[in-house]
C-alpha positions, 0 to 999 in steps of 0.5 A, spaced: 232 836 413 233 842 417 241 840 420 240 845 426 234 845 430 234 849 436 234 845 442 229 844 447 229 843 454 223 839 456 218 843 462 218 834 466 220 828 464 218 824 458 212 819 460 215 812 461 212 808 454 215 803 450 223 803 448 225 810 453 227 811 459 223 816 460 228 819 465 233 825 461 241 822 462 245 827 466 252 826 464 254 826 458 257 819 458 250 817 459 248 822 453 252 818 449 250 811 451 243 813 450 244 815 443 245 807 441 238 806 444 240 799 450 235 797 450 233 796 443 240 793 441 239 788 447 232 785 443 236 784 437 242 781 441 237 777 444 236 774 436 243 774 435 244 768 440 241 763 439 240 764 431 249 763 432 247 756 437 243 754 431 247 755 425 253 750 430 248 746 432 251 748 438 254 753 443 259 756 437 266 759 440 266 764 446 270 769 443 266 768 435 260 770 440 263 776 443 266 778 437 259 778 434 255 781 440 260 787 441 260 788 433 252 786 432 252 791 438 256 797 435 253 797 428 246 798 431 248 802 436 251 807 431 245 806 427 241 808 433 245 814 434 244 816 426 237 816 427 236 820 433 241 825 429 235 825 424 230 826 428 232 831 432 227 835 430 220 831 432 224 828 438 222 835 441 215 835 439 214 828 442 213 827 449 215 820 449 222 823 446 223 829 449 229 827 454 233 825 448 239 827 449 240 832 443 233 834 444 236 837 450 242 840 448 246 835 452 250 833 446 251 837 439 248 833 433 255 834 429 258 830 435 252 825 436 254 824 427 261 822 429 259 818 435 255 814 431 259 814 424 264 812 428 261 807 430 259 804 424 267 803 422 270 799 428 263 795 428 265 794 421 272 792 423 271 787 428 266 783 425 270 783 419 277 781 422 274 777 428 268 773 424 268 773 416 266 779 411 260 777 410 257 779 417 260 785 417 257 787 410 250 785 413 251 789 419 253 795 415 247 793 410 242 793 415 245 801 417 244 804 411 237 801 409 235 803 417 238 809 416 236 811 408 230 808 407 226 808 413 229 814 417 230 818 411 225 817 407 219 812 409 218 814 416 215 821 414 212 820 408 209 812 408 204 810 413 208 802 411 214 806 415 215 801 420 213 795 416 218 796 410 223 800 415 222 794 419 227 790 416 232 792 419 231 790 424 231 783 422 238 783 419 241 781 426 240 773 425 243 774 419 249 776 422 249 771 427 248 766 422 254 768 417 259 769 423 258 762 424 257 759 417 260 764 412 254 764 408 246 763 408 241 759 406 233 757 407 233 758 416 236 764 417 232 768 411 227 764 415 228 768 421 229 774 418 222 773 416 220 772 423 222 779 426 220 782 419 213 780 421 212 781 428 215 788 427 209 791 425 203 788 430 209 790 436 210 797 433 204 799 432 201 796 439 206 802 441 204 807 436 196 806 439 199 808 445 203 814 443 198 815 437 198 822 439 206 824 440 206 822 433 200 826 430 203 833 433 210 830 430 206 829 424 209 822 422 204 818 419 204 811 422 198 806 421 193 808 427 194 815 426 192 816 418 188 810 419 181 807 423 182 803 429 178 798 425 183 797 420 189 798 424 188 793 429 185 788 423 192 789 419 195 787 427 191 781 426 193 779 420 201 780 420 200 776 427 197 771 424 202 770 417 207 770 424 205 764 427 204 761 421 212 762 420 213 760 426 211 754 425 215 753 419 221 754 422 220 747 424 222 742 418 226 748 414 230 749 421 229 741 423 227 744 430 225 739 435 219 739 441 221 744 446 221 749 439 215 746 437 211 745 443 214 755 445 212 756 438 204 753 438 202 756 445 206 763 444 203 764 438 196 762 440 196 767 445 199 773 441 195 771 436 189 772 442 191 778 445 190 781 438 184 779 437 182 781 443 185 788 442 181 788 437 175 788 441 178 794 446 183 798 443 184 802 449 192 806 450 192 800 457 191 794 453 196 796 447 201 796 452 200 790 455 200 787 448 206 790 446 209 788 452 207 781 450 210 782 444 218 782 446 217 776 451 214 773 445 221 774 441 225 773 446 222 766 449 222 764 442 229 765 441 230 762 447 226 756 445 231 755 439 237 755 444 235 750 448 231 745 443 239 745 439 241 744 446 237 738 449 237 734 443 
């Protein structure tokens, strides 16, 4: 891994797709707010909520839920920035990600490491001190893994990157449930299950898109080393083994008619949307689909809230 590339600063704007902006920020204030990712962390706080709601059985402390949010927030915000300091050097040859700010220069790598490092240490110290141990220990799992075994290792050498990388991403509800509760059981694993199997079939709806960025960045996410046909048959069938663990949730987590009545319909519609994609793997109709799958995550997510709520 090259630890100084030469920054490059793009002719236009990155092309507006997926979790980017596509605008360049213009202040280094907002170079560093960028590095974190916004937008990513406000999908995963969005699991954070209502999995804490569940595990009271209700609304949990306004200070707990801050505490966490704040903690849950840093922690991936730190991971992001670890990511982009990482990946620096293909972020230049994406379009999608030309505009990020240590691609441009507008902050120093070595700077970005120990933003993001930072980060990670006073995550560690809220969740600990305002919450338990335990949550504080997951977040930082959740780094290491992100960064380890999905940035470093998988993203570049495995088309399976997203979807063992993945799992980072689904630690969050674990970290709401064990701020809550100080342990685990069978419903957040559950729900890690859950996020776990709705990466793959939203990633790859974006990767369909950006197919070619990560061709030239020579990552080797599924539609890129594979055959539509096979791609879009393994969306297929992650979403398919989604909706059924959504619909497990239901006795696991005791979830009552609002859930189950979000679960059947959203799943059903996901489930369509993929095969329809299947049958018109169009750059325009991934997108839809992958718009499709963030209002899925969080109206599910959101389900759970009010279903704890109402009964």
């Amino acid at each position: 891994m090259p630890l100084n590339v030469r920054p490059v600063v793009p002719s236009r704007l990155a092309k507006r797709g997926g979790h980017e902006s596509g605008r360049a920020p213009s202040s280094v204030i907002g170079g560093y707010i960028a590095l974190t990712k916004p937008r990513i962390i406000e999908l995963l706080l969005i699991t954070t909520i209502p999995t804490m709601v569940l595990a009271e059985g209700g609304w949990p402390s306004i200070g707990l839920m801050i505490v966490t949010l704040i903690g849950g927030s840093l922690a991936a915000g730190g991971a992001n920035a670890i990511n982009m300091f990482i990946d620096r050097d293909i972020d230049a040859l994406m379009e999608r990600t030309k505009t990020r700010p240590l691609v441009t220069g507008l902050i120093a790598p070595r700077n970005a490491l120990v933003f993001a490092i930072s980060l990670e240490i006073v995550a560690f110290a809220v969740l600990w001190a305002g919450a338990n141990l335990l949550s504080g220990l997951l977040a930082l799992s959740a780094t290491f893994f992100y960064v380890f075994v999905y940035s470093l290792w998988l993203k570049r050498t495995s088309k399976q990157n997203i979807v063992i990388g993945g799992a980072a991403g689904a630690v969050p509800v674990l970290v709401g449930w064990a701020a809550v509760t100080n342990s685990l059981g069978w419903t957040p694993w559950l729900l890690f299950l859950l996020i776990f199997l709705w990466t793959p079939p939203h990633f790859w709806a974006l990767a369909i898109k950006h197919s070619d960025d990560y061709k030239a960045a020579g990552v080797p996410m599924l539609p890129v080393v594979e055959t539509p046909k096979k791609v879009l048959a393994a969306m297929v069938e992650y979403t398919v083994a989604l909706v059924i663990c959504s619909l497990v949730v239901i006795p696991v987590a005791n979830m009552g008619w609002v859930y189950c009545v979000t679960a059947v319909i959203l799943g059903a519609t996901f489930l369509w949307g993929t095969i329809a994609l299947s049958r018109s793997s169009s750059p325009s109709s991934a997108m839809r689909l992958f718009s499709f799958s963030i209002s899925y995550i969080s109206v599910l997510f959101v389900a759970i809230t009010v279903d704890v709520l109402v009964r």
